[in-house]
N, C-alpha and C positions, 0 to 999 in steps of 0.2 A: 749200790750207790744211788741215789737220789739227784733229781736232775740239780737240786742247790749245791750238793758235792760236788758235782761235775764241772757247774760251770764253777764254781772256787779254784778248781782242779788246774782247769784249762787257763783260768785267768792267771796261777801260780808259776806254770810252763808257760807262757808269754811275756814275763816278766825275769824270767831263767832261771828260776829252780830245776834242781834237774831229783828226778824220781828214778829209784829200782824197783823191778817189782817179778815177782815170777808170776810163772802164765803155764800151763801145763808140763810144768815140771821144767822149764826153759826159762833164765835169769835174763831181762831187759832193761835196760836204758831208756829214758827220756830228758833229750839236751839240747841245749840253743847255743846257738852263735849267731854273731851278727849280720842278718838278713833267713837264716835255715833253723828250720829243727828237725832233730832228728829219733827215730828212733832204732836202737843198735838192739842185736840179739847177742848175749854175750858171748855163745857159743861160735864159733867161725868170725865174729866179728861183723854179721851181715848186717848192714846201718841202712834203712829207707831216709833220703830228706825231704823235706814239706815246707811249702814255700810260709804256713802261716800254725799254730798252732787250734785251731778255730774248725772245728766238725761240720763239714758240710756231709748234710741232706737230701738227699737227690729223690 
């Protein structure tokens, strides 16, 4: 993915598209509600929330 796909990406989840996508054989979630977003592992239903959509760099 290319940093211009990404941030299109992240600007599309900030505005609440919500994306699936598998990840080592594990089906995910990416979703919003208002003020959180989340991301769910579909398996057990384990969901992290984040307060903004927006990759920080440490």
């Amino acid at each position: 993915m290319t940093l211009k796909e990404f941030m299109e990406f992240q600007e599309d989840i900030a505005i609440g598209e919500e994306y699936s996508f598998t990840y080592q054989k594990e089906e995910y979630w990416i979703s919003q509600n208002p003020g959180a977003y989340y991301l769910t592992r579909v398996r057990g239903s384990y969901t992290q929330e984040f307060e903004t959509s927006e990759l920080r760099v440490r």
